[in-house]
C-alpha positions as CSV (number, residue, x, y, z in Angstrom):
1,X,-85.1,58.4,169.4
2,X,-86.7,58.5,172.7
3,X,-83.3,58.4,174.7
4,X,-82.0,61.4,172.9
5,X,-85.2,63.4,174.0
6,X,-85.1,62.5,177.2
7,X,-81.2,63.7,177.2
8,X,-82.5,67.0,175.7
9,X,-85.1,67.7,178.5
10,X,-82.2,66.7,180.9
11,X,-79.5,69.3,179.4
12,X,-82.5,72.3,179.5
13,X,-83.5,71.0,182.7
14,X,-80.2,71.5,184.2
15,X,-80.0,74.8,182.3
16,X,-82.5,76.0,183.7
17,X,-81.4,75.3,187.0
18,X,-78.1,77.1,186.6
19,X,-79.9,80.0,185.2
20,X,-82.2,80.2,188.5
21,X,-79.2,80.6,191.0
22,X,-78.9,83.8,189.5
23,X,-82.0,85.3,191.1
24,X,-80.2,85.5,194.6
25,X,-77.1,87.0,192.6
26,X,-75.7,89.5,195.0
27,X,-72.8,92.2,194.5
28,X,-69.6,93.3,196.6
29,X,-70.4,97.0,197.7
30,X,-68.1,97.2,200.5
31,X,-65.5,95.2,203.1
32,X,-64.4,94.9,206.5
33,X,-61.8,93.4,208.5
34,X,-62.9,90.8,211.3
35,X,-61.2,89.4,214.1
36,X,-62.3,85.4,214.0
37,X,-61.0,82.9,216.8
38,X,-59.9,79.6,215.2
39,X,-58.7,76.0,216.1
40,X,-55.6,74.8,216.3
41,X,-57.1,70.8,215.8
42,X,-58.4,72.4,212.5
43,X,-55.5,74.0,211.3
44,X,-53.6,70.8,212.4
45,X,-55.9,68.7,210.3
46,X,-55.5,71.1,207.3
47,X,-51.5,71.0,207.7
48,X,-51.2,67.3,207.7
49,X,-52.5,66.5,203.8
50,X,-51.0,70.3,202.4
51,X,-47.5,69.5,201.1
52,X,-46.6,73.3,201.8
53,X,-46.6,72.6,205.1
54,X,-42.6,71.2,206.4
55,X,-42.5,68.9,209.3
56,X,-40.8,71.4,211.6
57,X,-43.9,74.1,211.0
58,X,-45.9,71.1,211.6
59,X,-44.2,70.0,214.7
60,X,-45.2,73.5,216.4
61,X,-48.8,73.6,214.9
62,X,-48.8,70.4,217.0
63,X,-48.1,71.9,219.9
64,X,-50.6,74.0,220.3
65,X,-53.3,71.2,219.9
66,X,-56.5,72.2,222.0
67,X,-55.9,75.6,221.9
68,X,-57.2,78.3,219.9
69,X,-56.0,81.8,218.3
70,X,-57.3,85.1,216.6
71,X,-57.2,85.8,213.0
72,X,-57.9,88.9,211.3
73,X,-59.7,88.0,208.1
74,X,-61.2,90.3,205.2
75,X,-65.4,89.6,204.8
76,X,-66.8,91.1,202.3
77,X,-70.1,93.4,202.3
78,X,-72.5,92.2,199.4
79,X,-76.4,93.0,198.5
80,X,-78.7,92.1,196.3
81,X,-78.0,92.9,192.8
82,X,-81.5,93.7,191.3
83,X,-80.2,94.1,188.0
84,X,-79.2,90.5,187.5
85,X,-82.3,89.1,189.1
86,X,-85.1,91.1,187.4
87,X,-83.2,90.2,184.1
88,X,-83.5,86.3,185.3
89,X,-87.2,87.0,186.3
90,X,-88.0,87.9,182.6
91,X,-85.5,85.2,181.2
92,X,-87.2,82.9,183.3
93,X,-90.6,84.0,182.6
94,X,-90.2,83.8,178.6
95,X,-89.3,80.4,179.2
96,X,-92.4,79.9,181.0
97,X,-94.4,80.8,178.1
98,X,-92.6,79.9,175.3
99,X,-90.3,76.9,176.1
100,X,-90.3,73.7,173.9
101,X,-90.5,71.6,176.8
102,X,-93.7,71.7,179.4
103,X,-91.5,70.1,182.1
104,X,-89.4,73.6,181.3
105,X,-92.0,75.2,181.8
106,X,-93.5,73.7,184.8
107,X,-89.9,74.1,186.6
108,X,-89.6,77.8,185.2
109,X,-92.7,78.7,187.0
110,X,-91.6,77.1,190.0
111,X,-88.3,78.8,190.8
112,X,-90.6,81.6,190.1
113,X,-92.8,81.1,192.9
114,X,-95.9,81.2,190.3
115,X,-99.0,79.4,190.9
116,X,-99.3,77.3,187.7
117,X,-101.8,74.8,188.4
118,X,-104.5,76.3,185.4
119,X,-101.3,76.7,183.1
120,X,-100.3,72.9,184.1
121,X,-103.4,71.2,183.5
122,X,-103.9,72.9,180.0
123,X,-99.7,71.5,179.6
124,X,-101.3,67.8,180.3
125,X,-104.1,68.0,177.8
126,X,-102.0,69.1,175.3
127,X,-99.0,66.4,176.0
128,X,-102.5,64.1,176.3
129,X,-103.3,65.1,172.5
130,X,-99.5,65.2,171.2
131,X,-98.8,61.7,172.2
132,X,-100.6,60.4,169.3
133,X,-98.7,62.5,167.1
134,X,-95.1,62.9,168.6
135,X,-95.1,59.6,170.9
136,X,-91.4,59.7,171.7
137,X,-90.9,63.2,172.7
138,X,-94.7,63.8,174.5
139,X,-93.8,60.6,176.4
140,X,-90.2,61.9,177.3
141,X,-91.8,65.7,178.2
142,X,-94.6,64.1,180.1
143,X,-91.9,62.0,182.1
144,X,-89.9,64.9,183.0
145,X,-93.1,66.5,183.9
146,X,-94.3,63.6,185.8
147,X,-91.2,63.6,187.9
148,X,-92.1,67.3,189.3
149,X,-95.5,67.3,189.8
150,X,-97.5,66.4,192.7
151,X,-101.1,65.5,194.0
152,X,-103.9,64.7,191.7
153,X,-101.7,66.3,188.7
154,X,-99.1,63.8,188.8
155,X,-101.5,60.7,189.4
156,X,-103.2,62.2,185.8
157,X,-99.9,62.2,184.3
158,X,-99.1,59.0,185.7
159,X,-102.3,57.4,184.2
160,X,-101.0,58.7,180.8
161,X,-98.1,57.3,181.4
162,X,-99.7,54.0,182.4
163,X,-99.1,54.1,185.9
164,X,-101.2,52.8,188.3
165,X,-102.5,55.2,191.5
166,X,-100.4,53.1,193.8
167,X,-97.5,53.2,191.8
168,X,-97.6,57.1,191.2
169,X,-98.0,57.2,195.1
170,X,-94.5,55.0,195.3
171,X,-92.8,57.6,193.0
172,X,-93.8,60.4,195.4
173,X,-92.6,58.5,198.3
174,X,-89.3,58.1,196.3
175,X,-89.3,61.9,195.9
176,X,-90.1,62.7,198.8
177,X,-88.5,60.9,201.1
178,X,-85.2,61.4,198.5
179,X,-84.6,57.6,198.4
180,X,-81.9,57.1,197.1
181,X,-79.0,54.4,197.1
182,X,-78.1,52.0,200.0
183,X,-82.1,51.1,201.9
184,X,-80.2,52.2,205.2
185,X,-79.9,55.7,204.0
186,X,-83.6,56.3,203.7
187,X,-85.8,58.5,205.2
188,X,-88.3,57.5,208.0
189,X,-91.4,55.5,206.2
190,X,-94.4,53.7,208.2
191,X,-95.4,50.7,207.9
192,X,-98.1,51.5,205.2
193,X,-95.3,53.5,203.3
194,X,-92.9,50.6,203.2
195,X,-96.1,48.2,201.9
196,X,-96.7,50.4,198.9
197,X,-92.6,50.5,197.9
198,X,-92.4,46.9,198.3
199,X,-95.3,46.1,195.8
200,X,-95.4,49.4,193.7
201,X,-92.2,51.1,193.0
202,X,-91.7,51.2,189.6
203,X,-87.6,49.9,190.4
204,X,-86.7,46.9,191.8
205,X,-84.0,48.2,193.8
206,X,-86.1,50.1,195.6
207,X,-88.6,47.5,195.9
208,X,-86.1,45.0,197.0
209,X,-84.6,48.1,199.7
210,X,-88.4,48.5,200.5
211,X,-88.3,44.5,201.3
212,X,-85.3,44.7,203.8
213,X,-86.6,47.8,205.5
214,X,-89.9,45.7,206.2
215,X,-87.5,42.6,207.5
216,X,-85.5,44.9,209.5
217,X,-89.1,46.2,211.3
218,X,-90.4,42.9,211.4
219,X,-87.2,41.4,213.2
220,X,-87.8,44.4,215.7
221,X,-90.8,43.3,216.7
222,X,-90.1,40.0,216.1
223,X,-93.3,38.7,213.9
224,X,-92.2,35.4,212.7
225,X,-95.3,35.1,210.6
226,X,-94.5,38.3,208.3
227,X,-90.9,37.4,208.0
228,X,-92.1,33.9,207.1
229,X,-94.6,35.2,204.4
230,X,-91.4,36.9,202.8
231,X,-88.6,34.2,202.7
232,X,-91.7,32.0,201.6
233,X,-93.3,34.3,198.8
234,X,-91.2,37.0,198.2
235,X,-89.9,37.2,194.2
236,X,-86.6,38.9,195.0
237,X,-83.9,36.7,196.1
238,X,-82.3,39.7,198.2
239,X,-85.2,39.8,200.2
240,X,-86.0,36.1,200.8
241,X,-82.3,35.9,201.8
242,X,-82.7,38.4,204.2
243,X,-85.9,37.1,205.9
244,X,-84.8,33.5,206.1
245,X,-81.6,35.2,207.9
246,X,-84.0,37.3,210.3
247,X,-86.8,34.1,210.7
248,X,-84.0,31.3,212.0
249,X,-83.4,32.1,215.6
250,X,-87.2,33.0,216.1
251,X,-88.0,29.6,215.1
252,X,-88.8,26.8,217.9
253,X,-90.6,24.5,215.9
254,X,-87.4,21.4,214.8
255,X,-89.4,20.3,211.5
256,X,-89.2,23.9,210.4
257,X,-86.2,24.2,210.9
258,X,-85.6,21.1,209.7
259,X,-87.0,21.9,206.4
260,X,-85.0,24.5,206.1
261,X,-81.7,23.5,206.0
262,X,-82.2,20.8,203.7
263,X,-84.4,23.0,200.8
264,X,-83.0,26.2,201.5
265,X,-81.2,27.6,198.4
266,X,-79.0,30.5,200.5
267,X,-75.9,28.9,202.2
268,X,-76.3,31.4,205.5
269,X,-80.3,30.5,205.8
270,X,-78.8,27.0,205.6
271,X,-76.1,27.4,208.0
272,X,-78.2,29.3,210.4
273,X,-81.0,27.4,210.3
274,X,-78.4,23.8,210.4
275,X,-77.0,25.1,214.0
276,X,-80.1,26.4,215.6
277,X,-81.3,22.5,214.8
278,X,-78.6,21.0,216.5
279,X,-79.0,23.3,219.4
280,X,-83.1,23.1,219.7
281,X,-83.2,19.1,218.6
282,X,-83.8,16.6,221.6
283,X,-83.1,13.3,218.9
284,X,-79.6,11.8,219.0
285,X,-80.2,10.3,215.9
286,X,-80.5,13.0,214.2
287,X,-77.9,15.2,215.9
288,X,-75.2,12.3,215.2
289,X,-76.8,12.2,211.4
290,X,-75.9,16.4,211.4
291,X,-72.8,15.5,212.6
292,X,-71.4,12.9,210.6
293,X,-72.8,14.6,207.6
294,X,-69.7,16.6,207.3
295,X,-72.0,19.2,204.8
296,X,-71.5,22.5,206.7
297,X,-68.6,23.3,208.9
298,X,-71.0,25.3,212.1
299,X,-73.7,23.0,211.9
300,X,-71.0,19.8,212.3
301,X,-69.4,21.7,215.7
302,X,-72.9,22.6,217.1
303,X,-73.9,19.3,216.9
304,X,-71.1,17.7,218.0
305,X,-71.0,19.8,221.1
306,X,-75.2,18.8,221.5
307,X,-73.8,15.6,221.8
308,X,-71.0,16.4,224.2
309,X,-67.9,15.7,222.3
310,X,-64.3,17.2,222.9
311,X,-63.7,20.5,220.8
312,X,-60.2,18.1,219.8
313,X,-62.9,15.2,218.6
314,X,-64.7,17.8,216.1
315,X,-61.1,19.6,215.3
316,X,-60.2,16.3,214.2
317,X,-63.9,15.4,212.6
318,X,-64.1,18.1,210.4
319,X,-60.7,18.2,209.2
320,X,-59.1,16.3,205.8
321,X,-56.5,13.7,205.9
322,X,-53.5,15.8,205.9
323,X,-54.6,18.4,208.7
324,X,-55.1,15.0,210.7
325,X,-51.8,13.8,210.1
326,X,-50.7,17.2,211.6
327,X,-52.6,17.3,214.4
328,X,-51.8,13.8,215.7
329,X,-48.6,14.6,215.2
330,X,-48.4,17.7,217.4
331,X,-50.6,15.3,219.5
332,X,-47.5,12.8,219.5
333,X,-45.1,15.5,220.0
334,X,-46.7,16.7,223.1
335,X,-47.7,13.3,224.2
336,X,-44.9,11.1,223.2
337,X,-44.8,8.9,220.2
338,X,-44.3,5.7,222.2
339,X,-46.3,6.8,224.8
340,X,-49.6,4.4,225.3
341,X,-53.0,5.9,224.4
342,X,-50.8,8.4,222.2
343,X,-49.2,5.6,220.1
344,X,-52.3,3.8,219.8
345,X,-54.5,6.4,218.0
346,X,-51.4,6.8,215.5
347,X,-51.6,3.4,214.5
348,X,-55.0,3.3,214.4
349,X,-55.7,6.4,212.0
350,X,-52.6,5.8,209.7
């Protein structure tokens, strides 16, 4: 029941909005022919994807590339048609007092340009009294009337809702800021901002793209302790990923790092934090322990070259029985079979 009136406030919400483009509806009064100068580069571009276009006609397009030339074009002369937008004005304003929905109202008033704050208070207290007796759709017409408001109206609508003050304040960041898909897209958000997403936002995507836009400011300034806090603490597995990534290389401490790749539960914190060990770590023991291992491929060759083997000695190391037969046979090959220190390893190893 309550998704189908929330799809019915949708559908009259993007009614309405088609119904207020008409008040800048303009009419053609007049014309006149204008001489515009053009691109050849952007004719060329249209030419290549339009099958009209034959490879001779775009052979000599191409020739002109870089240059430009004049076209006469027809622009029409338009002005305001009154007509159509005082008849929107009063379609728009009978909404306003008598639609079903409040949100409907609310937005009818603003593409009006009407101050509606007494109007939208008196819209709350009502939706506040109706949610006892029509639950589902006061709840779906306060949502959609929740989602447009701003200021200390929408924290009171929020409150009916059962939003808290920082969680209404995480929706107007959302709206404001039009967050909206991948956490690189966003807008510019402080420090504060970011804070208040990460713990409030009502979604966890955008709690969890809240998370990485912190780590990404963090490994900026490169604050160890805050991106600790998060791969430590945080409840989203994107984001703990993500500062345990970050963290590694501004670790100096080897029983951090330590800890790390053995408990870590993400294979590139491991990885990461594996080779930085082998690179930092002063104990042979525990390099040739890394080494020997044989449990991730990167941390195996930095450790080997920590303790100064050949780049052939890991080759060989890490690989399985057949890609050793291989490479001590190219190893022969090049070397000669019968040849001493070449013929020795081959009996040796097979």
């Amino acid at each position: 029941m309550e998704i189908k009136m929330a799809t019915g406030l949708k559908f009259c919400l993007e009614e309405l909005a088609r119904i207020g483009t008409r008040l800048f509806a303009k009419r053609v009064v007049d014309g006149h022919w204008e001489e515009r100068e053009e691109s050849y580069d952007d004719l060329i571009d249209r030419a290549a994807g339009s099958a009209a276009c034959s490879d001779a006609s775009f052979n000599r397009i191409c020739s002109h590339a870089g240059q430009t030339y004049t076209e006469r074009v027809w622009v029409e002369d338009s002005e305001p048609d009154e007509d159509i937008r005082q008849a929107t004005q009063n379609q728009l304003q009978h909404i306003m007092n008598h639609a079903e929905w409040y949100a409907v109202r609310y937005e009818a008033g603003r593409l009006l340009e009407q101050n509606t704050d007494e109007r939208t208070d008196f819209w709350i207290s009502e939706l506040e009294k109706e949610l006892q007796a029509m639950p589902e759709k006061a709840k779906a017409d306060l949502e959609g009337l929740y989602k447009l408001l701003e200021g200390e109206q929408k924290i009171r609508a929020g409150k009916l809702l059962g939003y808290t003050e920082a969680e209404v304040e995480a929706d107007t960041l959302i709206a404001k800021h039009k967050l909206e898909g991948s956490y690189g897209y966003w807008g510019e958000l402080n420090s504060r901002e970011l804070r208040i997403l990460y713990e409030s936002a009502r979604e966890r995507k955008n709690m969890e793209n809240a998370g990485r836009r912190i780590i990404d400011d963090l490994k900026k300034r490169k604050e160890s302790s805050g991106l600790r806090e998060l791969y430590n603490e945080s409840e989203f597995c994107i984001v703990r990923r993500a500062a345990g990534i970050a963290l590694v290389p501004l670790i100096e401490d080897t029983a951090e790092l330590r800890k790390m790749y053995f408990a870590s539960k993400f294979p590139e914190v491991e990885r990461d934090a594996g080779v930085r060990l082998a690179e930092l770590t002063q104990n042979k023991t525990e390099l040739q322990m890394l080494y020997n291992e044989l449990k991730v491929p990167e941390v195996v060759e930095a450790a080997g070259k920590a303790l100064g083997y050949s780049g052939l000695r890991i080759l060989y190391h890490t690989s399985d029985k057949i890609e050793r037969r291989i490479l001590i046979g190219c190893l022969a090959a090049a070397g000669g079979i019968t040849g001493g220190i070449g013929y020795a390893m081959y009996k040796y190893l097979f």
